[in-house]
mmCIF file of the C-alpha atoms, coordinates in Angstrom:
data_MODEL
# 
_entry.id   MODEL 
# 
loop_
_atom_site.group_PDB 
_atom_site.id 
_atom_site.type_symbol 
_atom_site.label_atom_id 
_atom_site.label_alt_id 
_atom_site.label_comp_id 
_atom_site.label_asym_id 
_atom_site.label_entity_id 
_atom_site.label_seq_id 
_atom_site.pdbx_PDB_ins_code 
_atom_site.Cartn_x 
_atom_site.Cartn_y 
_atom_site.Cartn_z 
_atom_site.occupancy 
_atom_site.B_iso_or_equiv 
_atom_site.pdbx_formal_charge 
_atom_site.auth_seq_id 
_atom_site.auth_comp_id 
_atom_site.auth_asym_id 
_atom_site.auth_atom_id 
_atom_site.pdbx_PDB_model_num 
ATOM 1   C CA . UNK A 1 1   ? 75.311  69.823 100.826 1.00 0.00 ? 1   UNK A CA 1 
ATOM 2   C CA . UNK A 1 2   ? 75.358  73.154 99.643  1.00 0.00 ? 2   UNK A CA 1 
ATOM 3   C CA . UNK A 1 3   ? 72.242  72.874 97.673  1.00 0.00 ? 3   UNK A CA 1 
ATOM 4   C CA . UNK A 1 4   ? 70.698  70.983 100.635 1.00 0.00 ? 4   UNK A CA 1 
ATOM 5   C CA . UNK A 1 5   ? 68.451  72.771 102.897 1.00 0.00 ? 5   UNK A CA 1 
ATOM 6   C CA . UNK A 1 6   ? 67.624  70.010 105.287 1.00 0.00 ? 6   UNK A CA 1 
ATOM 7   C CA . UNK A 1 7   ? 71.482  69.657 105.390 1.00 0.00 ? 7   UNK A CA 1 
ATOM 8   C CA . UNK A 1 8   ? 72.683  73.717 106.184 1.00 0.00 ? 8   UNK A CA 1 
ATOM 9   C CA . UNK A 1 9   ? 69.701  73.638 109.085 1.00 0.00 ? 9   UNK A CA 1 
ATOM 10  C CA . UNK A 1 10  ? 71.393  70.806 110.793 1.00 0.00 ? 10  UNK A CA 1 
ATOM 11  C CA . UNK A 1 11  ? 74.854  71.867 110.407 1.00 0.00 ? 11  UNK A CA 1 
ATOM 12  C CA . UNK A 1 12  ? 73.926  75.508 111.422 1.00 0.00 ? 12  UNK A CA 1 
ATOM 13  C CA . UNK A 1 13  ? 71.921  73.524 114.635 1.00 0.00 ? 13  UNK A CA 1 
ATOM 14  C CA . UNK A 1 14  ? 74.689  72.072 115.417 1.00 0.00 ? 14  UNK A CA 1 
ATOM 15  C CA . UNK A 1 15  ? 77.326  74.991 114.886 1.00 0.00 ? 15  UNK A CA 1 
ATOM 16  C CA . UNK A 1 16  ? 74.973  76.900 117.004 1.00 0.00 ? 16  UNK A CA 1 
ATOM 17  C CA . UNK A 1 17  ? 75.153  74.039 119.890 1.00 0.00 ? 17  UNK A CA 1 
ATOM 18  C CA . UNK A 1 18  ? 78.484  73.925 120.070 1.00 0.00 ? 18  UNK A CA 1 
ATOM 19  C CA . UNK A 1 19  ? 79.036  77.937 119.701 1.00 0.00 ? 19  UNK A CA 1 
ATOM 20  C CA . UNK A 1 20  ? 76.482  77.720 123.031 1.00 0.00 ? 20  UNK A CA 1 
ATOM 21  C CA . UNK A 1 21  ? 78.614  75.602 124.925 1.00 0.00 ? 21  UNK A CA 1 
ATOM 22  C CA . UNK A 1 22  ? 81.172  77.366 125.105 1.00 0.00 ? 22  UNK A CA 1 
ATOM 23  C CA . UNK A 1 23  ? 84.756  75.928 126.241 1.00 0.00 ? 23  UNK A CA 1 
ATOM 24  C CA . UNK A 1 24  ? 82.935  73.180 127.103 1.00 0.00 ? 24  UNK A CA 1 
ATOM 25  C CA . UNK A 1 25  ? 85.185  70.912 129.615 1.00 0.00 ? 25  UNK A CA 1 
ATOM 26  C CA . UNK A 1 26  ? 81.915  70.577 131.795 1.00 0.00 ? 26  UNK A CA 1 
ATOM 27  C CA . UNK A 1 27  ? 79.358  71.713 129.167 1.00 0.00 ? 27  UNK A CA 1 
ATOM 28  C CA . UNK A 1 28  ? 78.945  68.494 126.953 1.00 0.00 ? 28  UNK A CA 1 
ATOM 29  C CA . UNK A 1 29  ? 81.214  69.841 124.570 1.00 0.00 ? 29  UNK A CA 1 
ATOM 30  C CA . UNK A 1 30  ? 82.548  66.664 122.775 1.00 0.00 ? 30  UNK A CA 1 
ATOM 31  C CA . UNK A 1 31  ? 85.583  68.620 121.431 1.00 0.00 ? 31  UNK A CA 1 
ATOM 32  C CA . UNK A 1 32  ? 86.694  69.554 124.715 1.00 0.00 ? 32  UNK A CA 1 
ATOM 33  C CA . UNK A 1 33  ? 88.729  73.504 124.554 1.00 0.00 ? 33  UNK A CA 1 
ATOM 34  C CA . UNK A 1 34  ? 90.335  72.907 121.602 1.00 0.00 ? 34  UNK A CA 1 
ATOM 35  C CA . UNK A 1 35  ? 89.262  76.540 120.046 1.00 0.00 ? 35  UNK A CA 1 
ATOM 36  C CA . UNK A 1 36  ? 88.052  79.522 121.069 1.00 0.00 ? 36  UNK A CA 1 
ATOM 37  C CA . UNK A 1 37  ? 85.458  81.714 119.723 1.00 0.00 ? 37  UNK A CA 1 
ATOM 38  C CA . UNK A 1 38  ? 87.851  84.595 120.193 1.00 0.00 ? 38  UNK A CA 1 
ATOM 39  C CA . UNK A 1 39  ? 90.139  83.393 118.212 1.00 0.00 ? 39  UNK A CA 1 
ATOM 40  C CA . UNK A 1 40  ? 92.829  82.351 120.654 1.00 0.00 ? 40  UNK A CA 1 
ATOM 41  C CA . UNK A 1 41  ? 94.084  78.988 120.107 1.00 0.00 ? 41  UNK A CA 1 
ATOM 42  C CA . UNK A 1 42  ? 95.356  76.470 122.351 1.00 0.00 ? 42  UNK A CA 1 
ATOM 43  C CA . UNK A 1 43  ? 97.294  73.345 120.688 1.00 0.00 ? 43  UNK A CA 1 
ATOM 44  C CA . UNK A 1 44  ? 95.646  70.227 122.388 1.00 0.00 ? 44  UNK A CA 1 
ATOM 45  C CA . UNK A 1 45  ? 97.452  67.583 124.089 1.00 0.00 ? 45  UNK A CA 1 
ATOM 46  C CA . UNK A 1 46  ? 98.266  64.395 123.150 1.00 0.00 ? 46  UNK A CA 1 
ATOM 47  C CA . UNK A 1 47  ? 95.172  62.993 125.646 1.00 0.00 ? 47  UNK A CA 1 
ATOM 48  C CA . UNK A 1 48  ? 93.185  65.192 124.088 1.00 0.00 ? 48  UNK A CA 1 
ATOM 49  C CA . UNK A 1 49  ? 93.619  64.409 120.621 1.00 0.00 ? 49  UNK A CA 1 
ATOM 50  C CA . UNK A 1 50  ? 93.861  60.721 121.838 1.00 0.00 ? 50  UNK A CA 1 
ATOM 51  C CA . UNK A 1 51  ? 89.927  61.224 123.682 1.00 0.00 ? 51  UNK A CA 1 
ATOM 52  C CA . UNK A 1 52  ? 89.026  62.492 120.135 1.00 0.00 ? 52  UNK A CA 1 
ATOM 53  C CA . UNK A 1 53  ? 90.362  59.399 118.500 1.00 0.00 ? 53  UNK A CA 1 
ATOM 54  C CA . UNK A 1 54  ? 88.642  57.193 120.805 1.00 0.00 ? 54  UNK A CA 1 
ATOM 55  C CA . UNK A 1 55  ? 84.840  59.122 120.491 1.00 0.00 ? 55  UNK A CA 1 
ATOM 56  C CA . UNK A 1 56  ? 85.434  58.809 116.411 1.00 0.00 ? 56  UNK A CA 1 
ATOM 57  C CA . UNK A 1 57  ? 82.899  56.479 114.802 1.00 0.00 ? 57  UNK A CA 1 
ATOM 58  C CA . UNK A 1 58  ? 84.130  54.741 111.778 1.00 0.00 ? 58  UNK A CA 1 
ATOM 59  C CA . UNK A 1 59  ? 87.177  53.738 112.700 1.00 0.00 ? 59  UNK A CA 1 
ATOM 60  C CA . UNK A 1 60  ? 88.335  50.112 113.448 1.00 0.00 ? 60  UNK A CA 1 
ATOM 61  C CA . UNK A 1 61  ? 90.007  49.336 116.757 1.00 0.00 ? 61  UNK A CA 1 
ATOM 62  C CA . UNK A 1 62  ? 93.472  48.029 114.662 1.00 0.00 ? 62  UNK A CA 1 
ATOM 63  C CA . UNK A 1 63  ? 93.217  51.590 113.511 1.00 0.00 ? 63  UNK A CA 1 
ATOM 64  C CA . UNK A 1 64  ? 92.668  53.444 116.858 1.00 0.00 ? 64  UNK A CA 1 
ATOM 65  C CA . UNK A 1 65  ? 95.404  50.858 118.183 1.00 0.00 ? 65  UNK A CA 1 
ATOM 66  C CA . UNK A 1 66  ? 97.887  52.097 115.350 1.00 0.00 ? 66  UNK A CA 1 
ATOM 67  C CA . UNK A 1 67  ? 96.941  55.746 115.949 1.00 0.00 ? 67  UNK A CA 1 
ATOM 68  C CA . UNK A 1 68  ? 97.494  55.719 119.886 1.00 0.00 ? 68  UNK A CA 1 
ATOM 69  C CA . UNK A 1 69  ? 100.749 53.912 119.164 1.00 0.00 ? 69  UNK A CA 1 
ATOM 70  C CA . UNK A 1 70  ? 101.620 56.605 117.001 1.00 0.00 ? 70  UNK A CA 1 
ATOM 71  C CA . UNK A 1 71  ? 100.592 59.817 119.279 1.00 0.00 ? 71  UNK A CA 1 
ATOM 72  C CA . UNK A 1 72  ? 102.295 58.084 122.265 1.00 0.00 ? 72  UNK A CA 1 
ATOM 73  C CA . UNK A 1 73  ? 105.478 56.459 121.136 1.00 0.00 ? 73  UNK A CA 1 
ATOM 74  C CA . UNK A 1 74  ? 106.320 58.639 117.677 1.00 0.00 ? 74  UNK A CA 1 
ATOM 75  C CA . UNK A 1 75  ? 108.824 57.067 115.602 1.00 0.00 ? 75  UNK A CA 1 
ATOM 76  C CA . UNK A 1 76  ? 112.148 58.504 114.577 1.00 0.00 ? 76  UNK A CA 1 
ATOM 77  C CA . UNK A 1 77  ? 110.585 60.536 111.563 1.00 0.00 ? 77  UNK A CA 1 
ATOM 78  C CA . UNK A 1 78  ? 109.640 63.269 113.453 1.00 0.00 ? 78  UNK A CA 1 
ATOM 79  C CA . UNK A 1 79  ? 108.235 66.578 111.689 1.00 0.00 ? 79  UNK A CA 1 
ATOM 80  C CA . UNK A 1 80  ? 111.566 68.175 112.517 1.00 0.00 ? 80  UNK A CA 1 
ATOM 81  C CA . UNK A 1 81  ? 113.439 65.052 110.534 1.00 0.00 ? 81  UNK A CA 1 
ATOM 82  C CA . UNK A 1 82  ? 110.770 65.858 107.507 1.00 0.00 ? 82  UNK A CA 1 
ATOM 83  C CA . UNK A 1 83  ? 111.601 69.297 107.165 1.00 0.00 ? 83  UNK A CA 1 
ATOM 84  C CA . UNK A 1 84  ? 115.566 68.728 107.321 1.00 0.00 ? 84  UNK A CA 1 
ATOM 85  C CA . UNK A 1 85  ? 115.940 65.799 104.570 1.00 0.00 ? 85  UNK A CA 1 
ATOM 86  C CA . UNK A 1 86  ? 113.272 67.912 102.525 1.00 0.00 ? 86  UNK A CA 1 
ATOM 87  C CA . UNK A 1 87  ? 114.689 71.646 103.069 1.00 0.00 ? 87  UNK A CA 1 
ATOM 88  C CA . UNK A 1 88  ? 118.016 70.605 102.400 1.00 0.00 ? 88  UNK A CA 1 
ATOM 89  C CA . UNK A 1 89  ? 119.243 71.156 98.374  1.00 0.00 ? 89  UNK A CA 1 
ATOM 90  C CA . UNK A 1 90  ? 119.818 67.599 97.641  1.00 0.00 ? 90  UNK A CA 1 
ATOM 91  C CA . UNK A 1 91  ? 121.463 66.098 94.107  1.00 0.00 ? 91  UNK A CA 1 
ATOM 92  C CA . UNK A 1 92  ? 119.384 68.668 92.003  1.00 0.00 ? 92  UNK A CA 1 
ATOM 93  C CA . UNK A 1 93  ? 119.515 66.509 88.602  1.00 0.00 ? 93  UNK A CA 1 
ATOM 94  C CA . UNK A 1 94  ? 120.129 63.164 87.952  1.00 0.00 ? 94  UNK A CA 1 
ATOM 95  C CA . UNK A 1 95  ? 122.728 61.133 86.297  1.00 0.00 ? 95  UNK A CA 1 
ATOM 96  C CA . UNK A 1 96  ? 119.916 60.707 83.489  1.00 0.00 ? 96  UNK A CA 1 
ATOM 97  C CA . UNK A 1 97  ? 119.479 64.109 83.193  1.00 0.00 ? 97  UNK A CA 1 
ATOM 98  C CA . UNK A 1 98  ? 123.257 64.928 82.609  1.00 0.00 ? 98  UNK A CA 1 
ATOM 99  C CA . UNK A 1 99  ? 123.597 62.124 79.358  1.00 0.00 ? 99  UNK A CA 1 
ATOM 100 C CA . UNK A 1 100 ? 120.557 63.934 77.687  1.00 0.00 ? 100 UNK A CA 1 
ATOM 101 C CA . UNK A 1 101 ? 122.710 67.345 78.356  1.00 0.00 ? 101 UNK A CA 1 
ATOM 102 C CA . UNK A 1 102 ? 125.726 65.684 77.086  1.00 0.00 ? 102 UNK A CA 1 
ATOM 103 C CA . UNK A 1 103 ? 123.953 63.818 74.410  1.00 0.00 ? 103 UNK A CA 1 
ATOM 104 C CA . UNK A 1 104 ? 122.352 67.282 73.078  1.00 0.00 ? 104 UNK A CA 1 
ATOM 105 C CA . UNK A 1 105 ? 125.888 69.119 73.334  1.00 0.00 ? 105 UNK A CA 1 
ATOM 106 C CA . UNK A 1 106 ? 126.890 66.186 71.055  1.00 0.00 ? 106 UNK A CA 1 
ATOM 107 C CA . UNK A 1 107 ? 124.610 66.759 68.599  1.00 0.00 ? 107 UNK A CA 1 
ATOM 108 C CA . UNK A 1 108 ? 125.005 70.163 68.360  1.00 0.00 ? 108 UNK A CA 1 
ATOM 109 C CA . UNK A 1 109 ? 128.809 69.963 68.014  1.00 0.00 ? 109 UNK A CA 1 
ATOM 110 C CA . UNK A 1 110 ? 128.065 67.354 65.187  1.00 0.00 ? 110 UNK A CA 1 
ATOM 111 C CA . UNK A 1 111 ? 126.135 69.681 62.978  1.00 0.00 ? 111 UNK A CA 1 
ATOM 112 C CA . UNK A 1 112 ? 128.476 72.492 63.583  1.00 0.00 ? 112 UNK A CA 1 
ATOM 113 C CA . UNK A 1 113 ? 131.145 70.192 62.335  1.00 0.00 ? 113 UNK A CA 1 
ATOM 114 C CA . UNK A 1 114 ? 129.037 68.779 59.571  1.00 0.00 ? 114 UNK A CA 1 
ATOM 115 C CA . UNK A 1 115 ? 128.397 72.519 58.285  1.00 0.00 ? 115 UNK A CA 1 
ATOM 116 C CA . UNK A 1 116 ? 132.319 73.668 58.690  1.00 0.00 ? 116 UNK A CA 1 
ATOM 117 C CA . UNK A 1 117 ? 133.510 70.538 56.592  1.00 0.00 ? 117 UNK A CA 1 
ATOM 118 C CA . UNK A 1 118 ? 130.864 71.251 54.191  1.00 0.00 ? 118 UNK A CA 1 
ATOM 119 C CA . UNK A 1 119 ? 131.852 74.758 54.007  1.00 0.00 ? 119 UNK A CA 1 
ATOM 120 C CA . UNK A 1 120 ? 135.827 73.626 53.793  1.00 0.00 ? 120 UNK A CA 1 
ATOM 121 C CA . UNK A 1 121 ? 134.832 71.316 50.852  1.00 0.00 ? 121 UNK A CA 1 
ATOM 122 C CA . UNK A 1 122 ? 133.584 74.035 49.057  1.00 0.00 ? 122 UNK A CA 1 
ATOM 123 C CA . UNK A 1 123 ? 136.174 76.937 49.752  1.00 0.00 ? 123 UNK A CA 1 
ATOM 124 C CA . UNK A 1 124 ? 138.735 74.497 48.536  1.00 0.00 ? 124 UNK A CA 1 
ATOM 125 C CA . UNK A 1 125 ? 136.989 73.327 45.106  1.00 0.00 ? 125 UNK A CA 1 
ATOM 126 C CA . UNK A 1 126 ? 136.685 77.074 44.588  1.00 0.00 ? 126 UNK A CA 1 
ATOM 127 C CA . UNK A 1 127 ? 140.246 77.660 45.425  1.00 0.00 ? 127 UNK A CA 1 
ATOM 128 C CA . UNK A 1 128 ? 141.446 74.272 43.328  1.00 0.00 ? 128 UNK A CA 1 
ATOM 129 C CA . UNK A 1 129 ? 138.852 75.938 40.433  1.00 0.00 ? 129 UNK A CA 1 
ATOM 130 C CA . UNK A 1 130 ? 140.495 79.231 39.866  1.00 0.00 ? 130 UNK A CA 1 
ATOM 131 C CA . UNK A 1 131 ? 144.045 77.426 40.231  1.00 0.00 ? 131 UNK A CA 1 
ATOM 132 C CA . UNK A 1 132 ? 142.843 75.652 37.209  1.00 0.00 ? 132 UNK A CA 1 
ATOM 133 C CA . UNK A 1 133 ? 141.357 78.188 35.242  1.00 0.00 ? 133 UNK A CA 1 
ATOM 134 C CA . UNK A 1 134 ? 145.004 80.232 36.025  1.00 0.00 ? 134 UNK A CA 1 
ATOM 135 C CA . UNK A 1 135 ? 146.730 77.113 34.532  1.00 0.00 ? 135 UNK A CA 1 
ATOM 136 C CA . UNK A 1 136 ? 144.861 77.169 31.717  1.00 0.00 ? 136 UNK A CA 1 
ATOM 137 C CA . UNK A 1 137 ? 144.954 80.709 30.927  1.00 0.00 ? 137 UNK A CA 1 
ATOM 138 C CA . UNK A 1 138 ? 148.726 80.849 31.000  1.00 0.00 ? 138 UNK A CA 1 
ATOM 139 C CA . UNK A 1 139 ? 148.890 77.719 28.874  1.00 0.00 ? 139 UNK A CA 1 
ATOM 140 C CA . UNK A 1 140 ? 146.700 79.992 26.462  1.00 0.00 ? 140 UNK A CA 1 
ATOM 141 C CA . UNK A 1 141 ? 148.977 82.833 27.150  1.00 0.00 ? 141 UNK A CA 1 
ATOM 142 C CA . UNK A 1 142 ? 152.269 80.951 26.433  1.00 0.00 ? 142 UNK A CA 1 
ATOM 143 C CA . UNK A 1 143 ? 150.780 79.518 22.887  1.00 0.00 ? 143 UNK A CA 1 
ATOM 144 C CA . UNK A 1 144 ? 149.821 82.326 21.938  1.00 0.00 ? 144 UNK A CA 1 
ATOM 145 C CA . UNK A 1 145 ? 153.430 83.759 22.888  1.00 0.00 ? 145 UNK A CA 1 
ATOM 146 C CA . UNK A 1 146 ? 155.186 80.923 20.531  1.00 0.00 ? 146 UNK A CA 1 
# 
């Protein structure tokens, strides 16, 4: 639409109609005093909203039947009930999330242990190494002695 100039002349037409009518109540003004050019707002009323409904074109009667049911009788899941079961901190992480933590944990603990046996394998051929080599060089010493 925005490259469309046939387009922006209606929709300024009709921006300019409506900004003409003003309020509107008596004026033709389809949308009734749900704005105001000055910028004050007024929330509309249920009939309101529900004449909107009905002047919609598009919009199957199930659908307008489902709607009014909805503006006049609202069910228990009221914007108020939205914004409590959402605002509230709920269960932050799952039980999932917690046996990937614990299953990580595990694996590092594993390597650590796989590197500190390692490293005790090794310290203690050393140590059994130079035990040896001290057995040997006081059986050298001693034959030497005799």
């Amino acid at each position: 639409m925005a490259d469309d100039p046939v387009n922006q002349q209606q929709f300024a037409e009709d921006v300019a109609a409506l900004a003409a009518a003003g309020s509107g109540d008596n004026l033709g003004n389809p949308y009734g005093n749900l704005g105001d050019p000055k910028g004050n707002f007024k929330m509309p009323s249920v009939d309101e909203v529900w004449k909107l409904i009905q002047q919609m074109e598009g919009i199957s009667d199930e659908e307008k039947e489902n709607l009014k049911e909805n503006l006049y009788n609202p069910q228990e899941g009221t914007a108020e009930d939205f914004m409590r079961r959402y605002a509230e901190p709920g269960p932050a992480h799952s039980s999932w999330d917690y046996m990937i933590f614990f299953a990580m944990i595990a694996l590092i603990l594993l390597v650590f242990a796989l590197f500190g046996y390692k490293l005790y394998k090794s310290l203690m051929e050393k140590e059994l190494k130079k035990q040896e080599k001290l057995k040997t060089k006081q059986a050298k010493k001693l034959k030497k002695t005799n």
